[in-house]
Steps between C-alpha positions, in 0.01 A plus 500: 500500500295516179187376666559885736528677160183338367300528837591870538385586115152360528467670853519824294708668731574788225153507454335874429446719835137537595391823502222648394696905491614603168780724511569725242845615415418787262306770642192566324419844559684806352613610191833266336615510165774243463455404861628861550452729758406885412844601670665239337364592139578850586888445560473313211424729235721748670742266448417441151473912437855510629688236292255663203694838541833372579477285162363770318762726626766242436377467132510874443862503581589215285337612201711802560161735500627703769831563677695634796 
């Protein structure tokens, strides 16, 4: 059983694939920030304007600044 085990290591059977293609899994070409989109830095800093002015409105009224 052990003499299988050894016989099957040295025949390398997990041995690298030959192939001579590279494949890349990051596209290249384009413009990324952050690995980012433009759409998906766009919805972000609307995102990040709204929670801005919802804090900032949120602060007002708990300073007691303004009122209703």
């Amino acid at each position: 059983m052990f003499d299988d085990l050894r016989q099957q290591a040295t025949e390398g059977d997990l041995a690298e694939p030959e192939s001579d293609e590279v494949e890349d899994t990051i596209p290249v070409q384009g413009n990324y920030f952050l690995g980012m989109t433009p759409q998906q830095r766009f919805l972000l800093a609307v995102m990040f304007a709204l929670w801005v002015c919802i804090m900032g409105a949120f602060c007002v009224l708990a300073t007691g600044k303004v009122g209703f």
